[in-house]
C-alpha atoms as a printed R data frame, in Angstrom:
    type eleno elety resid chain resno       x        y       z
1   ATOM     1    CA   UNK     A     1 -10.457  -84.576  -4.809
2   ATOM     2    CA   UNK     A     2  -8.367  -86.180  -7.261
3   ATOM     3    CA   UNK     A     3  -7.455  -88.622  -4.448
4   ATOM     4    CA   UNK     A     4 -10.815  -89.281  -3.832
5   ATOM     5    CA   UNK     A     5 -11.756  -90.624  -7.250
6   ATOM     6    CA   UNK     A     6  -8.398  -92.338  -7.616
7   ATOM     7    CA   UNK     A     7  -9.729  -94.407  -4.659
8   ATOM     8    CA   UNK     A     8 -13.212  -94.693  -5.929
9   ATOM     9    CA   UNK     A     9 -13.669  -94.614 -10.044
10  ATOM    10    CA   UNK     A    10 -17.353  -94.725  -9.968
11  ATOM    11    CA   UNK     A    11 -18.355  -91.671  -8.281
12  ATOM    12    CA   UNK     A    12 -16.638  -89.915 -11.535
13  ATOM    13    CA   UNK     A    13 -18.544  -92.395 -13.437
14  ATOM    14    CA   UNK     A    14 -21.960  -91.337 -11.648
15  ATOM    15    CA   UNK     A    15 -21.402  -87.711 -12.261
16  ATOM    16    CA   UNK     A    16 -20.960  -88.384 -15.769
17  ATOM    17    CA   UNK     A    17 -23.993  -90.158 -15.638
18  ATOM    18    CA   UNK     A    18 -26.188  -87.861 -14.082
19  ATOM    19    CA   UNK     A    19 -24.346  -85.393 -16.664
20  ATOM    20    CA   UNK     A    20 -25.955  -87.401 -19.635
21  ATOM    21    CA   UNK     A    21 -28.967  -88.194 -17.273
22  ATOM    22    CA   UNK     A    22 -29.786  -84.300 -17.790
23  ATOM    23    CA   UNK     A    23 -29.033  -84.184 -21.273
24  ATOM    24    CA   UNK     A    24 -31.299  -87.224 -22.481
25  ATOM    25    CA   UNK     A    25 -33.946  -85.197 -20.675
26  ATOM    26    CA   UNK     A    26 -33.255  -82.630 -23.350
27  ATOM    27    CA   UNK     A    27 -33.248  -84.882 -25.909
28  ATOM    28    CA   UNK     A    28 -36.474  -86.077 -24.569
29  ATOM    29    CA   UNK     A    29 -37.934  -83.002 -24.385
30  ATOM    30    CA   UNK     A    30 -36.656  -81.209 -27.707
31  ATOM    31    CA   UNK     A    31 -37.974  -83.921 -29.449
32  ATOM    32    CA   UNK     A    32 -41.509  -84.388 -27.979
33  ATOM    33    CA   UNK     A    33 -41.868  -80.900 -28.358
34  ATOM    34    CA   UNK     A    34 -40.944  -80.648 -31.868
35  ATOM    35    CA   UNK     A    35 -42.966  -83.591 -32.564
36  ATOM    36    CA   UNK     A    36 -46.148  -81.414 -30.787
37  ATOM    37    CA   UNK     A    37 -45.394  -78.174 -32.241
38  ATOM    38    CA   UNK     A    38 -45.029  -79.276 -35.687
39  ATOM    39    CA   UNK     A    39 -48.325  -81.128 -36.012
40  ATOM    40    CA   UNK     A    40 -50.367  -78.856 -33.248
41  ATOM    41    CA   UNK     A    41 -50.838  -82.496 -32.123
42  ATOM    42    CA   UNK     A    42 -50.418  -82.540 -28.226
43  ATOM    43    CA   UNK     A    43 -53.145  -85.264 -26.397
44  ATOM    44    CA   UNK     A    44 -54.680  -88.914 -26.775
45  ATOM    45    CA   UNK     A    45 -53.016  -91.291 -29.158
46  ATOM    46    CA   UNK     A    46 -50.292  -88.308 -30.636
47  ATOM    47    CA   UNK     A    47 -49.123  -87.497 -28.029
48  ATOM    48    CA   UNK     A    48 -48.613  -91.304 -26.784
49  ATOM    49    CA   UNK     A    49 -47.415  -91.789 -30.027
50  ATOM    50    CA   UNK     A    50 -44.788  -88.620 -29.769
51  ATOM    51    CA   UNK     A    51 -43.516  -89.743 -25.956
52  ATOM    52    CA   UNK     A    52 -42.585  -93.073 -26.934
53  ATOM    53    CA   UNK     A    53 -40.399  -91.859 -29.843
54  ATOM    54    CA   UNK     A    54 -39.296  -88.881 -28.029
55  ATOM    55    CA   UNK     A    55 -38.560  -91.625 -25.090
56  ATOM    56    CA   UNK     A    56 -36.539  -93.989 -27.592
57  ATOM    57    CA   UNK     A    57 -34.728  -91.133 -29.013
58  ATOM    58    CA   UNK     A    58 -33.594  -90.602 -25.514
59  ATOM    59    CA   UNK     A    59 -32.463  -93.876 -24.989
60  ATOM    60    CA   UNK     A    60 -30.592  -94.567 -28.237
61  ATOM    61    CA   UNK     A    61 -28.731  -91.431 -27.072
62  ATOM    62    CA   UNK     A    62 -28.426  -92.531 -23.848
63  ATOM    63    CA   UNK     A    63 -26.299  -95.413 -25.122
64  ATOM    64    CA   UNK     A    64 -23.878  -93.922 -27.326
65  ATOM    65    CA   UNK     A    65 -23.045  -91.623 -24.893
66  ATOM    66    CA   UNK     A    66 -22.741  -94.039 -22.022
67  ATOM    67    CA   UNK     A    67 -21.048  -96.347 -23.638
68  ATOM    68    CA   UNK     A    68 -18.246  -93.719 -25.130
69  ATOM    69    CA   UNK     A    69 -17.940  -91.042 -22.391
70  ATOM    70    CA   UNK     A    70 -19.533  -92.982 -19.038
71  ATOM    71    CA   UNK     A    71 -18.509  -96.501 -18.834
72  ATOM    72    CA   UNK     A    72 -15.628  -96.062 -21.933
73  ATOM    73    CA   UNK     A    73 -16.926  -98.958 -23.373
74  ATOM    74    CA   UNK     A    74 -14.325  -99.370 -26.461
75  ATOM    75    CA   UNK     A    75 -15.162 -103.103 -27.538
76  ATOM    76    CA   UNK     A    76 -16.616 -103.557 -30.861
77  ATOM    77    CA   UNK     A    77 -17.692 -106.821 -30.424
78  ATOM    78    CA   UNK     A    78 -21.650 -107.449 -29.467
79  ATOM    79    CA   UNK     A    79 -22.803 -104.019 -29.458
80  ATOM    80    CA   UNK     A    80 -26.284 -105.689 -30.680
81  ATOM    81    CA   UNK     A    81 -26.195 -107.479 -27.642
82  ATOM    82    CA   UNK     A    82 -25.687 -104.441 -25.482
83  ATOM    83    CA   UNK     A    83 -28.146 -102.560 -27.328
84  ATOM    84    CA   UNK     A    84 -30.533 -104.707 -26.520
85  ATOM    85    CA   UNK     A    85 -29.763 -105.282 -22.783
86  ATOM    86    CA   UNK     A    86 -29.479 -101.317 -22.562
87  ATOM    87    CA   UNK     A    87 -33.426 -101.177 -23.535
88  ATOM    88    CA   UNK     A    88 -33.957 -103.690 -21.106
89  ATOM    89    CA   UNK     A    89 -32.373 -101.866 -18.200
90  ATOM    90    CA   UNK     A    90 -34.087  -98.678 -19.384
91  ATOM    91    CA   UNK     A    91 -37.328 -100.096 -19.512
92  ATOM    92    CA   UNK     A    92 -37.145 -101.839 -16.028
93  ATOM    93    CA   UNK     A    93 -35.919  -98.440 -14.943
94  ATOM    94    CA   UNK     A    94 -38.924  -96.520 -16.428
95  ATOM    95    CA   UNK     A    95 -41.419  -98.712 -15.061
96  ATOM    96    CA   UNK     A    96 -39.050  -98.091 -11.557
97  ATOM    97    CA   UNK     A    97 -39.829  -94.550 -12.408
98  ATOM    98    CA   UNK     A    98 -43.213  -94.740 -12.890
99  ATOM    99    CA   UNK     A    99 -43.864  -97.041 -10.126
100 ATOM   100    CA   UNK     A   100 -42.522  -94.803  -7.603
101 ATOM   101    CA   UNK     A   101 -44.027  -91.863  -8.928
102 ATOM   102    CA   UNK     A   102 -46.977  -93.409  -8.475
103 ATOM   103    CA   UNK     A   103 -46.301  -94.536  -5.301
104 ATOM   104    CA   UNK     A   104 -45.069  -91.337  -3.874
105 ATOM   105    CA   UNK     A   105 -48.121  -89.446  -5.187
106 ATOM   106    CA   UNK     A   106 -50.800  -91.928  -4.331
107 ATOM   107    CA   UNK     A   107 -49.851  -93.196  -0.560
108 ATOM   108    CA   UNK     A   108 -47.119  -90.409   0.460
109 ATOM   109    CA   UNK     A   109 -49.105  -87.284  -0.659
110 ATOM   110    CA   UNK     A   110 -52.312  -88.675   1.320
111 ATOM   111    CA   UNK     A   111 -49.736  -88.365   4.552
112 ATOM   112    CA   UNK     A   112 -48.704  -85.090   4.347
113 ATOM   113    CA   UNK     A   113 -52.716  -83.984   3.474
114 ATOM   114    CA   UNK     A   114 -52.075  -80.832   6.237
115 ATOM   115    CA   UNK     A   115 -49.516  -79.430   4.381
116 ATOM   116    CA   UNK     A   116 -50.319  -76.758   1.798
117 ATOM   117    CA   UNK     A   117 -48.786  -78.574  -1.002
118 ATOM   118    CA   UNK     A   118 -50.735  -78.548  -4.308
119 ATOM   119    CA   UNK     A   119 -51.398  -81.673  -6.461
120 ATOM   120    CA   UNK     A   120 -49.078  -80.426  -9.246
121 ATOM   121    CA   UNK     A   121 -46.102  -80.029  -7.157
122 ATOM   122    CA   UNK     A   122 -46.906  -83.484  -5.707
123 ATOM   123    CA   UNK     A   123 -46.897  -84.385  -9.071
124 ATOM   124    CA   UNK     A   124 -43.523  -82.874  -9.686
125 ATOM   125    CA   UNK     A   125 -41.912  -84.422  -5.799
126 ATOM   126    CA   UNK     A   126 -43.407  -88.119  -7.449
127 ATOM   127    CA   UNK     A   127 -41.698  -87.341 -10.426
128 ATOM   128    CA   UNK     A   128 -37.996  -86.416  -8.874
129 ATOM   129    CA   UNK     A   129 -38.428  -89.182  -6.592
130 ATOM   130    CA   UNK     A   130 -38.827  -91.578  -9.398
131 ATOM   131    CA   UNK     A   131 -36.467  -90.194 -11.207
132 ATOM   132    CA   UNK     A   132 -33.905  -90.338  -8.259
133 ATOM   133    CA   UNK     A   133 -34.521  -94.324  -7.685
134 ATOM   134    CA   UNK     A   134 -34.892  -95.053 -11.989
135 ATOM   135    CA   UNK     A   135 -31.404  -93.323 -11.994
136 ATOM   136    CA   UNK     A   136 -29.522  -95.585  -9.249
137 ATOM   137    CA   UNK     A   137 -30.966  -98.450 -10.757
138 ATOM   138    CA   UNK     A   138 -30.204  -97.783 -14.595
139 ATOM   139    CA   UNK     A   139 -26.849  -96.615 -13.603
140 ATOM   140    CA   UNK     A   140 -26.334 -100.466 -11.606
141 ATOM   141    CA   UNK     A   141 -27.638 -102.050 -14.226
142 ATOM   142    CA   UNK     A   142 -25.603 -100.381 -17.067
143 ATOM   143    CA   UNK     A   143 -22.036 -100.892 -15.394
144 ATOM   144    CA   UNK     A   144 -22.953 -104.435 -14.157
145 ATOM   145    CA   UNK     A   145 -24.781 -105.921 -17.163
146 ATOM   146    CA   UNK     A   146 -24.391 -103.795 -19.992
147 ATOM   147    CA   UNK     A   147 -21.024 -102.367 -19.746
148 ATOM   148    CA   UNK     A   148 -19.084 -104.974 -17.363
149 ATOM   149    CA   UNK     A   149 -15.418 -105.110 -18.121
């Protein structure tokens, strides 16, 4: 194993990024639930209002701990910069999400219409899927853009 990613650095550098892929789903979710609990406010413009800050929350997590741990980013020069290109990569790579979500729900359900498959867990299979294509693309555009040595 050690061999292995000797040979090829970025498949350590993917598991740590699915690693902190997991836990800025926490941070997502700790916070938008906080943010619901504590003013009973869970629908319409609140809750809009609560995902985007739980959602930025995530990502200004995301960084730090990509930059430090993932990519070992230890330049102290133009962090603005990278900030900023991080959010851009992350936002690309939530409308990725979204899109294919979307996609997989709306024209791949509709193929599989035989199968006893609920709309929720089709809901759920869109979601992982756009998860699964949001993550390769944040994690290219993070080490090639954002992080480049």
């Amino acid at each position: 194993m050690k061999e292995l990613l000797a040979r090829f650095p970025f498949i350590q550098q993917f598991a740590k990024f699915f690693v902190v892929g997991i836990m800025n789903t926490g941070v997502d979710l700790v916070v938008l639930n906080v943010l619901m609990y504590t003013t009973s406010q869970s629908q319409g413009v609140y809750y809009s209002f609560f995902k985007a800050l739980s959602f930025l929350s995530a990502v200004i997590f995301s960084y730090y701990v990509n930059k430090h741990w993932t990519f070992q980013d230890k330049s102290q020069t133009d962090n603005d910069k990278k900030f900023y290109q991080f959010i851009g990569v992350s936002l690309v790579g939530a409308i990725i999400n979204v899109t294919t979500a979307t996609l997989v729900v709306s024209f791949v359900q509709p193929i599989f219409a035989n199968i006893a498959i609920n709309g929720q867990l089709w809901g759920n299979i869109g979601a992982i899927c756009g998860t699964a294509v949001g993550l390769f693309w944040n994690f290219v555009g993070y080490k090639f853009w954002v992080f480049k040595k």
